[in-house]
C-alpha positions in Angstrom: 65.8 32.6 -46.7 62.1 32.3 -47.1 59.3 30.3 -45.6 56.3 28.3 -47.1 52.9 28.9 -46.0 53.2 26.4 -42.8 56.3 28.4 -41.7 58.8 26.1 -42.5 61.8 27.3 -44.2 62.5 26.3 -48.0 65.2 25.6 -49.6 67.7 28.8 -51.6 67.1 27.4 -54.7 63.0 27.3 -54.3 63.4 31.1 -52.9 65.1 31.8 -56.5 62.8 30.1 -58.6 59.6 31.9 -56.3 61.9 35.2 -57.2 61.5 34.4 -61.1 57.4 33.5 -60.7 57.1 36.9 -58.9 58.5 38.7 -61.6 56.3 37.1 -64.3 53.3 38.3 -62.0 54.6 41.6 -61.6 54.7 41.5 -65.4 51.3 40.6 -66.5 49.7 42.9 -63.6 51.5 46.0 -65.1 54.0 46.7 -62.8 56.7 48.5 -64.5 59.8 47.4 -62.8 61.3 44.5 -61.3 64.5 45.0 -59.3 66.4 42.6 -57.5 69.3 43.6 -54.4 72.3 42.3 -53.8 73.4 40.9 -50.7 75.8 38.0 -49.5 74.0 36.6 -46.4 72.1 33.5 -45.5 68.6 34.9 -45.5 68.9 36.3 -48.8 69.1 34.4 -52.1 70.3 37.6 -54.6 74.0 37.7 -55.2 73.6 36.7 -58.8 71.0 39.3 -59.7 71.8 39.4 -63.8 71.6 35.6 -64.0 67.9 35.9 -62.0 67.2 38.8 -64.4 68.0 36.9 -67.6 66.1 34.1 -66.9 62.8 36.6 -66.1 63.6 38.6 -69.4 62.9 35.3 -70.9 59.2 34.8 -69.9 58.5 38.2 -69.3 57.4 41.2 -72.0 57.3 44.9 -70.9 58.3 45.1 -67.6 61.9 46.5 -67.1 64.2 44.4 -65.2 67.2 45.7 -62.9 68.7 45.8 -59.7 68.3 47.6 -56.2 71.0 48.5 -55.8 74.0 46.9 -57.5 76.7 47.3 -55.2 79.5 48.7 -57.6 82.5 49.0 -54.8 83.0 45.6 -54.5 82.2 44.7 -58.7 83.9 45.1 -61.7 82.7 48.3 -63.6 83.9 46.4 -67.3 81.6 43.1 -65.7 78.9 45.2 -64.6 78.9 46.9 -68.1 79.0 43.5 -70.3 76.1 41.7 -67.9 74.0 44.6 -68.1 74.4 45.1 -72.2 73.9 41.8 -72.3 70.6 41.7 -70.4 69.6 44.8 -72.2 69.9 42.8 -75.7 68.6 39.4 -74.3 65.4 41.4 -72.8 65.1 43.6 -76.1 66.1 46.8 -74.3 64.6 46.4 -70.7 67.6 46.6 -68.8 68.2 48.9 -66.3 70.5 49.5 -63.4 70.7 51.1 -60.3 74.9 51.4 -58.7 75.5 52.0 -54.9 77.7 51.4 -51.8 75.7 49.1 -50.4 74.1 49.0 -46.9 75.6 46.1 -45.4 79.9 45.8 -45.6 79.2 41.5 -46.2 81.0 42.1 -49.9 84.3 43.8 -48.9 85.7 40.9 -47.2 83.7 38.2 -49.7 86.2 39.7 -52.3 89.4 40.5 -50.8 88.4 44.9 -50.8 89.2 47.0 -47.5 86.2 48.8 -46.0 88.8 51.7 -45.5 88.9 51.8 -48.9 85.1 52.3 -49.2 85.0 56.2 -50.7 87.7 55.7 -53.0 86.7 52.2 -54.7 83.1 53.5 -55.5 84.3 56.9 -56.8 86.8 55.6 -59.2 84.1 52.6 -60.2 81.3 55.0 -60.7 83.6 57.0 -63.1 84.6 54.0 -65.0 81.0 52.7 -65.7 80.1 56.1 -66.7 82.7 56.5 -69.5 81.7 52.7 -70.8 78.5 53.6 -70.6 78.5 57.4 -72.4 82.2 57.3 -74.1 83.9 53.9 -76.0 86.6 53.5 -76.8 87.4 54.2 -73.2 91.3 55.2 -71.9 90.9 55.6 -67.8 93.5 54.7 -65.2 92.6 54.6 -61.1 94.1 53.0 -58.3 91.4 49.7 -57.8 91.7 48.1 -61.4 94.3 47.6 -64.2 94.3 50.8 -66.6 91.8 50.5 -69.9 93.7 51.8 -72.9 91.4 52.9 -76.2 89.1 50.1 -74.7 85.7 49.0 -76.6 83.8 46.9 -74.4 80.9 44.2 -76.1 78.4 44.3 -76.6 77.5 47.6 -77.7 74.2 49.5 -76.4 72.5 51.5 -78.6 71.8 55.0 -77.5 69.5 55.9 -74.5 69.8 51.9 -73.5 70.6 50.8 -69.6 69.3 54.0 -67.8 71.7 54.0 -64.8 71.0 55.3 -61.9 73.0 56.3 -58.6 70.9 55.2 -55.3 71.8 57.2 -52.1 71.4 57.4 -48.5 71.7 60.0 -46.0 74.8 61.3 -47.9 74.5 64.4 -49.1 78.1 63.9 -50.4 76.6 60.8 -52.4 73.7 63.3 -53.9 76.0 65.8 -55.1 78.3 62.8 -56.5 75.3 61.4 -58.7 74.7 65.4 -59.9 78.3 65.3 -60.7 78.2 62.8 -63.4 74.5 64.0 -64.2 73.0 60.7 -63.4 69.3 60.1 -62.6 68.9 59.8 -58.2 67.4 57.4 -56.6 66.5 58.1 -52.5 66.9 55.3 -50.2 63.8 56.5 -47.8 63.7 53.6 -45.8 63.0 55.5 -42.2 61.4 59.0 -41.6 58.8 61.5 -42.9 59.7 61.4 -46.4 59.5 65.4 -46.3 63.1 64.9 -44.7 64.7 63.8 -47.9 63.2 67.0 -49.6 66.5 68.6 -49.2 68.5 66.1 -51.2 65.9 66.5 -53.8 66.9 70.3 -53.8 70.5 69.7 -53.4 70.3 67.4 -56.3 68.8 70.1 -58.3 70.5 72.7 -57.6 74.0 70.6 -58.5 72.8 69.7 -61.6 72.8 73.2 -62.4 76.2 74.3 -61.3 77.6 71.0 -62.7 76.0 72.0 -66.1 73.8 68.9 -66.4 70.1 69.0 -67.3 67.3 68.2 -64.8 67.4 64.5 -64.6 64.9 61.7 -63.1 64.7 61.5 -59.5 62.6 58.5 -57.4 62.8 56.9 -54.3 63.0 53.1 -53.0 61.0 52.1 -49.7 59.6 49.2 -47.7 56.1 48.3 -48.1 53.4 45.7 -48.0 49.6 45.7 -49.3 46.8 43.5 -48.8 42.8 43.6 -48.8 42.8 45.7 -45.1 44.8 47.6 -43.2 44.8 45.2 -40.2 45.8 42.3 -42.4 49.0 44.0 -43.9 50.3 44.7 -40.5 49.3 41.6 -39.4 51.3 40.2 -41.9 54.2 42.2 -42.4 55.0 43.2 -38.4 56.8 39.5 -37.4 58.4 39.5 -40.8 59.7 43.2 -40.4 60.7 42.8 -36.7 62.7 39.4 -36.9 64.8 40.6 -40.2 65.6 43.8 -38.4 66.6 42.4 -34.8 68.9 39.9 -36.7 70.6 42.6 -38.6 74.1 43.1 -37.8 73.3 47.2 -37.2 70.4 46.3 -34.5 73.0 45.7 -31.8 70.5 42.7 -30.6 68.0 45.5 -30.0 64.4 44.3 -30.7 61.8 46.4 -32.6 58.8 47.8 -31.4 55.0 47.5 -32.9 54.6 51.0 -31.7 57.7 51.6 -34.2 57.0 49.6 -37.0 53.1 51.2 -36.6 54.7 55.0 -36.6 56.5 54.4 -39.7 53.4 53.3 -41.7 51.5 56.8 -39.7 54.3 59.2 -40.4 57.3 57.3 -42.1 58.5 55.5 -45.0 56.6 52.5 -44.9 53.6 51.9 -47.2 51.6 49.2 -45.4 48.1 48.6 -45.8 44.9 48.5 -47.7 45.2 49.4 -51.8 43.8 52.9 -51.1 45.9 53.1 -47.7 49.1 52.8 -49.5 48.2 54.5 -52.7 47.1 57.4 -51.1 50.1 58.1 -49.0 53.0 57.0 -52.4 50.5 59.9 -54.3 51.3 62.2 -51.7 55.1 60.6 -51.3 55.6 61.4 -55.3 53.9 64.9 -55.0 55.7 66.3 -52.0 59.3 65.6 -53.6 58.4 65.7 -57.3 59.3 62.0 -57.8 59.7 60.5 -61.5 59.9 57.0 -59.8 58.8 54.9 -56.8 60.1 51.5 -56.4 58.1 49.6 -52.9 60.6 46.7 -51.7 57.7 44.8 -50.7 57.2 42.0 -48.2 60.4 42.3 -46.1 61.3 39.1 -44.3 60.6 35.9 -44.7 56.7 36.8 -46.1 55.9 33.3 -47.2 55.9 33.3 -52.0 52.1 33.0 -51.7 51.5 36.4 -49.7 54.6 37.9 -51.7 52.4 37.0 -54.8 49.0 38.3 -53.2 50.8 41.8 -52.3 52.2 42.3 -56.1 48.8 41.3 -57.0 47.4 43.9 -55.3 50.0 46.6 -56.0 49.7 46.3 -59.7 46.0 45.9 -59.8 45.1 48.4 -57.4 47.7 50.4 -56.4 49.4 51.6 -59.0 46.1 52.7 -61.3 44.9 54.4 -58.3 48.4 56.4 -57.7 47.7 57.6 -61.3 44.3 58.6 -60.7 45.1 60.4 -57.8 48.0 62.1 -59.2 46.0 63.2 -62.6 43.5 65.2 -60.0 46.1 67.0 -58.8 47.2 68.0 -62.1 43.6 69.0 -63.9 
């Protein structure tokens, strides 16, 4: 759930529409992604991502539209497949897709799966969607879903549509997975220096090679906030952070610390602060691990829509042309 500018809480269906309104900003500041998560708990409104996305492709133009991450354990892979050509076709080839095992457990029991089962479901779902995606008419049996038998799945997606990408945690299991069926990466660096994921980004190479697959995309998703100063984004983004993370279900009621949260912005994964503040450290982010891709999941919490807006303002406006700047020095 989200609150308006006094604070109050506003209604799931407002947070949706705000959802929609921030995408067309995003779009006509020249971001060049929009990607929506998906949870099933009260404070978020996202368990419908394609329907969200569909209704952004439809007052939107160049920016491409996805999700972050779709959790593909607890979906349908032949669903997932005919939402996601759809939204390709409805958005004239914008779609795009990022598959996962999620963070939070809240689907398994949503829709009747076991959490023991958690390895085997997303295995067998991740090879699925990679056959409808690369190889119709599909035959594939497993043990989570009925057998597909010389299968064509509609609508079709003309080639190089619905880039599909695996996102990953601290799993280096999960890296070599995404190598294995020479999918693009995506790093979930949401705590730490990033120079500690710099060995998944080698183990991802190096797996790609040995599975045969050419060098694909790799990029990373972290938490972030920007505004005009430093000392405003923190000021900000700090309660929001702190009360979303001490009523999260792995926080065993612990609260968080401002010398944390501050630590993470110094020497961690969080990009909080000025334009030049957090363009200068997502240059250095993309440089140190040879990133194709940075997504910033920005204003975490219950940031009320009107500061949400101000900080995609900012990151397209500012941010992003000064990344490229920044990173064309480096290369002249």
């Amino acid at each position: 759930m989200s609150v308006d500018e006094s604070g109050q809480p506003i209604d799931g269906d407002a947070v949706i529409r705000n959802t929609v309104e921030e995408a067309v900003l995003a779009d006509s500041v020249g971001i060049d992604s929009f990607n929506i998560s998906e949870h099933y708990r009260a404070d978020f409104m996202d368990s419908a991502g394609p329907v969200m996305l569909a209704a952004i492709a439809g007052r939107t133009q160049r920016i491409r539209l996805g999700t972050a991450v779709t959790v593909l354990s607890t979906q349908d892979p032949v669903r997932v497949y005919t939402e996601f050509a759809t939204l390709d076709a409805v958005s004239n080839g914008r779609a795009q897709l990022i598959v996962g095992r999620g963070s939070l457990p809240d689907s398994f029991p949503l829709f009747g799966f076991d959490l023991a089962d958690y390895e085997t479901l997303f295995e067998e779902k991740l090879e699925l969607l990679t056959r409808l995606l690369r190889d119709q008419p599909v035959t594939w049996s497993g043990t989570v879903r009925s057998p597909l038998t010389n299968q064509y799945v509609m609508p079709p997606l003309p080639a190089g549509h619905l880039p599909t990408w695996v996102g990953v945690g601290g799993s280096p299991q999960s890296v070599i997975r995404a190598a294995r069926y020479g999918l693009p990466l995506i790093i979930a660096g949401i705590g730490g220096h990033p120079s500690r994921f710099a060995p998944f980004v080698e183990l991802y190479k190096r797996a790609l090679d040995e599975y045969g697959h050419r060098l694909q995309p790799i990029g990373m998703h972290s938490h972030g906030y920007v505004a005009k100063t430093d000392e405003e984004a923190v000021d900000i983004q700090w309660p929001h952070w702190a009360d979303m993370y001490a009523a999260s279900p792995q926080s065993g009621n612990l609260r968080p610390t401002k010398t944390g949260f501050l630590s993470e912005i110094t020497d961690g994964s969080m990009y909080v602060g000025s334009p030049e503040t957090v363009a200068t450290k997502l240059a250095a982010t993309i440089r140190l691990l040879g990133l194709n891709r940075f997504d910033l999941a920005y204003a975490l919490g219950r940031v009320p829509h009107d500061q949400r807006m101000a900080t995609i303002e900012l990151f397209g406006r500012e941010v992003i042309p000064r990344v490229r700047e920044l990173l064309a020095e480096t290369t002249t």
